[in-house]
N, CA and C of each residue as an Amber inpcrd file, in Angstrom:
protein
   369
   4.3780000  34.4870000  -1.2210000   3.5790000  34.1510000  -0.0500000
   2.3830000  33.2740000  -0.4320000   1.8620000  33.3430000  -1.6810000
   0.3550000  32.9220000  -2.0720000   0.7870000  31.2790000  -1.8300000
   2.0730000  31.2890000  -3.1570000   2.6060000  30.0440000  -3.0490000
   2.7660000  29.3580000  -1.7960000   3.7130000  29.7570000  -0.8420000
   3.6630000  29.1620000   0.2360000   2.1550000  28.9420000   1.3620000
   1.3260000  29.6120000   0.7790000  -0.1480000  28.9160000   1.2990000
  -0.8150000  28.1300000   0.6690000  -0.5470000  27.8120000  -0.4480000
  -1.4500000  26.8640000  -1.0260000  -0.4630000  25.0360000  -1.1670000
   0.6320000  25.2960000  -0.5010000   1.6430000  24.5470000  -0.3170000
   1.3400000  24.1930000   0.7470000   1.1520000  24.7140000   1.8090000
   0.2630000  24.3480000   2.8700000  -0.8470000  24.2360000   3.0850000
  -1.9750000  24.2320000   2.0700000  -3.5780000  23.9480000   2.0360000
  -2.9060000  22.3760000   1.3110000  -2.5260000  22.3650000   0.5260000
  -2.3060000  21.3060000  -0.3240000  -2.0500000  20.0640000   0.8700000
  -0.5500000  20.1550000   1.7350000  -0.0650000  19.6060000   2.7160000
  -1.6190000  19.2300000   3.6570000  -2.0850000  20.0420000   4.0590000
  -3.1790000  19.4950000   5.2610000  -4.1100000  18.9190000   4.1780000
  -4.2790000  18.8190000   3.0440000  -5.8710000  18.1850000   2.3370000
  -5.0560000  16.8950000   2.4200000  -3.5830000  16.9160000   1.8980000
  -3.1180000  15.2130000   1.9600000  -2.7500000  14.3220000   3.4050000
  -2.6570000  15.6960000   4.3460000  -2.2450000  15.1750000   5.7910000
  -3.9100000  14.1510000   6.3320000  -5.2490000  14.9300000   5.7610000
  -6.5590000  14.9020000   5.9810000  -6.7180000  13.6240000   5.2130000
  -6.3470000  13.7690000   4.4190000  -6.4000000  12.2000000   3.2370000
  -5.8680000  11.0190000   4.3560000  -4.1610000  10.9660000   4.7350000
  -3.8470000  10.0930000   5.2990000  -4.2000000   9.8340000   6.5530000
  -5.2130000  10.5190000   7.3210000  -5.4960000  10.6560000   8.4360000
  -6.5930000   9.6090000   8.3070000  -7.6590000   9.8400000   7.8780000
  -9.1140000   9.4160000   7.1210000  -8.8530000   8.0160000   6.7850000
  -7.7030000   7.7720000   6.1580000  -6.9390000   6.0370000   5.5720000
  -6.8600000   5.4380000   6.8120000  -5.8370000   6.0410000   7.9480000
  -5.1880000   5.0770000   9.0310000  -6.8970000   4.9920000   9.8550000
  -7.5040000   5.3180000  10.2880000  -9.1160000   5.7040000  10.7200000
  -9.6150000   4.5470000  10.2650000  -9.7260000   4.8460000   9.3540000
 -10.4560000   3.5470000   7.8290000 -10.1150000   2.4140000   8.3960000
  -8.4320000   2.1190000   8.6150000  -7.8810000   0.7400000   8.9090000
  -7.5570000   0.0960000  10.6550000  -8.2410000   1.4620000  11.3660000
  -8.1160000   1.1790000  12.7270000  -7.5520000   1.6200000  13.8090000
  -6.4470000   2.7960000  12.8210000  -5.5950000   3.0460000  13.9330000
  -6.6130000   4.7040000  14.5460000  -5.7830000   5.0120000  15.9770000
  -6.4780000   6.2980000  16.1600000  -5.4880000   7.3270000  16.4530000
  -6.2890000   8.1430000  15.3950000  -4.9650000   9.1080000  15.5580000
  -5.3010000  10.1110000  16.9450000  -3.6510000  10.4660000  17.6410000
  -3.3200000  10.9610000  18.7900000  -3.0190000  12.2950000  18.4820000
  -2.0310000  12.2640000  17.5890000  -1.7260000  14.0910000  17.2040000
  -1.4580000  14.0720000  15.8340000  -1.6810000  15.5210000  15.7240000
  -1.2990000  15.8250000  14.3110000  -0.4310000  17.1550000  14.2280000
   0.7170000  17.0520000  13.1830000   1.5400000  17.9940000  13.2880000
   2.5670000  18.3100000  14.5800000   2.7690000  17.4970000  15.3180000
   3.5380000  17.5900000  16.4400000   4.8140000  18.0110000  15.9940000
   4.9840000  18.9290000  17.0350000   6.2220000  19.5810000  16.8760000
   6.8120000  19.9000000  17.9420000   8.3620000  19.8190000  18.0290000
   8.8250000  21.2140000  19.0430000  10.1870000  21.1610000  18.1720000
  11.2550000  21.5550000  18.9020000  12.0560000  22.8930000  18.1360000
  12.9570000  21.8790000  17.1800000  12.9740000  20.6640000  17.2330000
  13.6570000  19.7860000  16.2740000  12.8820000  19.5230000  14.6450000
  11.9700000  19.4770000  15.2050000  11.1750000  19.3200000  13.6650000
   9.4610000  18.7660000  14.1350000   9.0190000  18.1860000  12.9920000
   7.6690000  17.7550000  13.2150000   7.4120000  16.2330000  12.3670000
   6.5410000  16.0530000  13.2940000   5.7320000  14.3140000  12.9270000
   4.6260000  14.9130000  12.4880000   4.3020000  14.3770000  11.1370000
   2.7300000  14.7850000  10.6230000   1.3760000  13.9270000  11.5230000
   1.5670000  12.5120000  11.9520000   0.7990000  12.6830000  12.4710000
   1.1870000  11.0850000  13.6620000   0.5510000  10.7760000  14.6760000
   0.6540000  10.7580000  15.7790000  -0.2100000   9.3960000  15.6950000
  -0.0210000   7.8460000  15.5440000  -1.1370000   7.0930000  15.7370000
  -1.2670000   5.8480000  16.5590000  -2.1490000   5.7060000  16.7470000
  -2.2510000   4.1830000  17.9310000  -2.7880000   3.2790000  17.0530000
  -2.1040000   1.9990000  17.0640000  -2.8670000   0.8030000  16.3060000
  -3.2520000  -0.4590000  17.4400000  -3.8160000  -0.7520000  17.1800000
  -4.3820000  -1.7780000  18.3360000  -4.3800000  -1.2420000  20.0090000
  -3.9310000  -1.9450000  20.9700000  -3.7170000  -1.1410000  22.0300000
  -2.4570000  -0.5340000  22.8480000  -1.4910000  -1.0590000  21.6570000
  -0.0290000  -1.0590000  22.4050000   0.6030000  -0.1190000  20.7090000
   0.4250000  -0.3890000  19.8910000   1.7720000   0.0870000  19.0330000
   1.4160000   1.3020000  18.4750000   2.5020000   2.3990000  19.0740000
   2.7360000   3.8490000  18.7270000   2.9900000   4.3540000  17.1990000
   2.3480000   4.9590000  16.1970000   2.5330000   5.1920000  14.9600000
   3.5970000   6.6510000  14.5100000   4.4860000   6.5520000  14.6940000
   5.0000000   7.8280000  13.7670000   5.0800000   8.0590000  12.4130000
   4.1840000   9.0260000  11.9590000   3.3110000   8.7950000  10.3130000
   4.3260000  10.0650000   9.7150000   4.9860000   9.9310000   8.7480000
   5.0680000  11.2090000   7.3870000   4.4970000  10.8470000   6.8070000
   4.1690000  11.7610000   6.2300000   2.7150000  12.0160000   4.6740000
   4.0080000  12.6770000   4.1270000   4.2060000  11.9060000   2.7910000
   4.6270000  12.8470000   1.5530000   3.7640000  12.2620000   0.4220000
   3.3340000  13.5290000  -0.3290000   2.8740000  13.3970000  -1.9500000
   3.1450000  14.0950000  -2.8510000   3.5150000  13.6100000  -4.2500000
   3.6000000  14.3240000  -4.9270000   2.4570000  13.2390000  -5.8550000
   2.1390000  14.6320000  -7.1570000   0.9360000  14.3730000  -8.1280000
   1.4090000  13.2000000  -9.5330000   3.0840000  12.7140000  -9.3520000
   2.7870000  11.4440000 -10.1040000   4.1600000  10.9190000  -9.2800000
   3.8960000   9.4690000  -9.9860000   5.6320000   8.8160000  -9.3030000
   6.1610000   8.9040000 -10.4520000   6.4260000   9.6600000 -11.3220000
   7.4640000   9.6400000 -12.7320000   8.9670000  10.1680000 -11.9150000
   9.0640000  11.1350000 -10.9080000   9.8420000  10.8410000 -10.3870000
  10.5310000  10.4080000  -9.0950000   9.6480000   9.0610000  -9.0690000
   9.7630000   8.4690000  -7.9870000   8.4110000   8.4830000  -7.0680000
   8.6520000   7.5580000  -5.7070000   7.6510000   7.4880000  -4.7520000
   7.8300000   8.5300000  -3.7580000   6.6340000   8.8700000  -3.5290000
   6.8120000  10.1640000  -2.5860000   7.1770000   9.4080000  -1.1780000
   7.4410000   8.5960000  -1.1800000   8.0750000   8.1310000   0.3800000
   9.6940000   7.5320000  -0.1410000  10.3150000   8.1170000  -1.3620000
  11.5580000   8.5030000  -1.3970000  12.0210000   9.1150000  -0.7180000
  11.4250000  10.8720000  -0.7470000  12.1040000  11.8310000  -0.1190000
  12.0500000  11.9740000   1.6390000  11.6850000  10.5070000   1.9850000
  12.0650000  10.3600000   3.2570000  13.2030000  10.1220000   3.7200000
  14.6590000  10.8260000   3.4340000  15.8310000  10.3390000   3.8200000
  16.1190000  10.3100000   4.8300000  17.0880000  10.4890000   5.4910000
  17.9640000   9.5970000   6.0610000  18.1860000  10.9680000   7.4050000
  18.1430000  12.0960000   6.7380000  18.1990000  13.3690000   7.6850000
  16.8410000  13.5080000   8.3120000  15.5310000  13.4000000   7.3470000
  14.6690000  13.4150000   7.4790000  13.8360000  12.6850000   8.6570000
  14.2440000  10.8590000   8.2500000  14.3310000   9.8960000   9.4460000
  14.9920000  10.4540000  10.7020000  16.2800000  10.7850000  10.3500000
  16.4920000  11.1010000  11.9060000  16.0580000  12.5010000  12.7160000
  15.5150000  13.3600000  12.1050000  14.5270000  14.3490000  12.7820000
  13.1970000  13.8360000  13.7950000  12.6340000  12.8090000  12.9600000
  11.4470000  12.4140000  12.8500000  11.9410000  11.4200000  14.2930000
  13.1120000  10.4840000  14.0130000  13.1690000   9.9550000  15.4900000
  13.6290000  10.9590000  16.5030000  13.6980000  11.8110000  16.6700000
  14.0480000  13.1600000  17.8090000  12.8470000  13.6290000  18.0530000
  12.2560000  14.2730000  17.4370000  10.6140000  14.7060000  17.6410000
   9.9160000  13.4250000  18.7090000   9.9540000  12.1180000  17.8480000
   9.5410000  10.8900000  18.8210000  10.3050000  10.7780000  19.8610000
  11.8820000  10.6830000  19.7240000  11.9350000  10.3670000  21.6900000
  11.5370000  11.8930000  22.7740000  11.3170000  13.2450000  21.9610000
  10.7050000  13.5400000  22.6230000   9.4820000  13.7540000  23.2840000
   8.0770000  13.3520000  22.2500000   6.8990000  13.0140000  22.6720000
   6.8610000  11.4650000  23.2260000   7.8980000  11.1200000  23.3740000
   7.5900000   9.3620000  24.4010000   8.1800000   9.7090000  25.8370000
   9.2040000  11.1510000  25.9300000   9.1520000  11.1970000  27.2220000
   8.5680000  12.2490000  27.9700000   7.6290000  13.0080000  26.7190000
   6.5330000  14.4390000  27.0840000   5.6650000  13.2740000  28.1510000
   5.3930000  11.9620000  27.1470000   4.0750000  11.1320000  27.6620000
   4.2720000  10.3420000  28.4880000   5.6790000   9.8850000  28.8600000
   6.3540000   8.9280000  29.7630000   5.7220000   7.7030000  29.4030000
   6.3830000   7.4220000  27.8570000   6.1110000   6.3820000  27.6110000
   7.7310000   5.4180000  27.8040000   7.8850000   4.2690000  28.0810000
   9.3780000   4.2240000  28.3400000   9.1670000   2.6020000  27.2820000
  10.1360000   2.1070000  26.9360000  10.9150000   1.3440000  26.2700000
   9.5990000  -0.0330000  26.1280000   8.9620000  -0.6260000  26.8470000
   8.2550000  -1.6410000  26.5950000   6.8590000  -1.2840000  25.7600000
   6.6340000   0.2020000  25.6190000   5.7380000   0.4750000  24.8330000
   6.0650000   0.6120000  23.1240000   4.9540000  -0.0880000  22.4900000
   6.0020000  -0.6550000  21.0670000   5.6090000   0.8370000  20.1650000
   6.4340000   1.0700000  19.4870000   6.5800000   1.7530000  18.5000000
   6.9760000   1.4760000  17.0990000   6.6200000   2.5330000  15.8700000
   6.9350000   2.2320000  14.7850000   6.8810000   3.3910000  13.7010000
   7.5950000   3.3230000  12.6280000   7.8690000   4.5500000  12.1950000
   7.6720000   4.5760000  10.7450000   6.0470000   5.0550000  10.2200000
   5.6730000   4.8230000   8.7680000   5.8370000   5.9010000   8.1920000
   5.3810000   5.6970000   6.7990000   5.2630000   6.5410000   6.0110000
   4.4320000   6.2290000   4.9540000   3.4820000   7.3360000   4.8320000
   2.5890000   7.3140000   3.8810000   2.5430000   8.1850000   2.5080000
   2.3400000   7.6220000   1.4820000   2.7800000   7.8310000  -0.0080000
   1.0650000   8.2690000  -0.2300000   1.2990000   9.5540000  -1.0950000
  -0.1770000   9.7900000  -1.8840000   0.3840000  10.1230000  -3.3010000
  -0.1250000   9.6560000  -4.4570000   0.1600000  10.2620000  -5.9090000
  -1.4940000  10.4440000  -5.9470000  -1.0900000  10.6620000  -7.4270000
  -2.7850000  11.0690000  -8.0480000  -3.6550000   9.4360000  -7.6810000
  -2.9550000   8.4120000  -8.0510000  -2.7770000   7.0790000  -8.2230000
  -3.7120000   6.3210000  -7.2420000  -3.2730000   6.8820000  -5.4820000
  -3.8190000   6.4580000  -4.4980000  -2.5790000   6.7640000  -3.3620000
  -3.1000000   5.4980000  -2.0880000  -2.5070000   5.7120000  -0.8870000
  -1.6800000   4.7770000  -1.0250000  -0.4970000   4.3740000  -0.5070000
   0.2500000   3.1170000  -0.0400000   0.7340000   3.6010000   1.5770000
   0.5710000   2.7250000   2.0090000   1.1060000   2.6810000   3.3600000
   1.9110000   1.7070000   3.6960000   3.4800000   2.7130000   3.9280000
   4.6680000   1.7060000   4.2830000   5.2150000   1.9800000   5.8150000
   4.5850000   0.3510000   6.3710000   4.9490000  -0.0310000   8.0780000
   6.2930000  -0.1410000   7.6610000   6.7690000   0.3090000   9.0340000
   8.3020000  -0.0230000   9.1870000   9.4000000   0.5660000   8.4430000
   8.7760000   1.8190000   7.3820000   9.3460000   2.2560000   6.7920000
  10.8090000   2.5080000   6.5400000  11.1150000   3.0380000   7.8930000
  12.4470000   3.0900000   8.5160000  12.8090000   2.3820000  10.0430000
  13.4260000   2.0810000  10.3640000  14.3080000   1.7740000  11.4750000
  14.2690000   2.7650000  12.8830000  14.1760000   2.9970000  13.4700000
  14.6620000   3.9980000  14.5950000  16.3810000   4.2250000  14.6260000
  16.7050000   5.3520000  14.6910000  17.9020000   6.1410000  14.4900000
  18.4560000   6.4990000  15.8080000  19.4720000   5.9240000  16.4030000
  19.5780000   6.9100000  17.5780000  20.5950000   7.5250000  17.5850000
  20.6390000   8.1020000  18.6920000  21.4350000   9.4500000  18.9730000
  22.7980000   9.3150000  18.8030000
């Protein structure tokens, strides 16, 4: 149990990290941790006045094996687009409102932030 809390203190200090970055560069974040019964978006962002951010935060403490926006696969992506078409029609946001689907990398190293990370997946 200890483990699994400090796995999750760990998770929100880096969710808090990437939050603080997109802020830094303009965007505003809308939600954090959104969820319902498909899975969850770490965090929720607006960049300018039109384009919708769907953010994962993964980190791990080196890239020796690999970038932590590896373990964004492909199952993963398509959770992450389900969670989104359902907060675009919680908000009735419909099709001309732009969207996009990043992912943000933390090592010991620093931040990288990859736009466009993935594609949108559909159903």
């Amino acid at each position: 149990m200890a483990e699994t809390d400090n796995t999750r203190e760990k998770g929100a200090r880096e969710e808090e990290l990437a939050a603080g970055f997109l802020e830094k560069n303009g965007a505003r974040i809308l939600e954090r941790n959104f969820r319902n019964r498909r899975g969850e978006i770490d965090i929720i962002a607006l960049e300018g006045d039109d384009t919708l951010l769907f953010i994962e935060v993964k980190y791990r403490k080196s890239d020796m094996r690999g970038l932590p926006a590896e373990a964004v696969n492909y199952k993963k992506q398509k959770t992450i687009c389900r969670v989104a078409d359902f907060y675009r029609a919680k908000n009735d946001l419909d099709e001309s409102f732009k969207y996009r689907f990043d992912v943000i990398s933390i090592t010991d190293k620093g931040i990288t932030h990859f736009k466009n990370a993935f594609s949108y997946i559909p159903r």
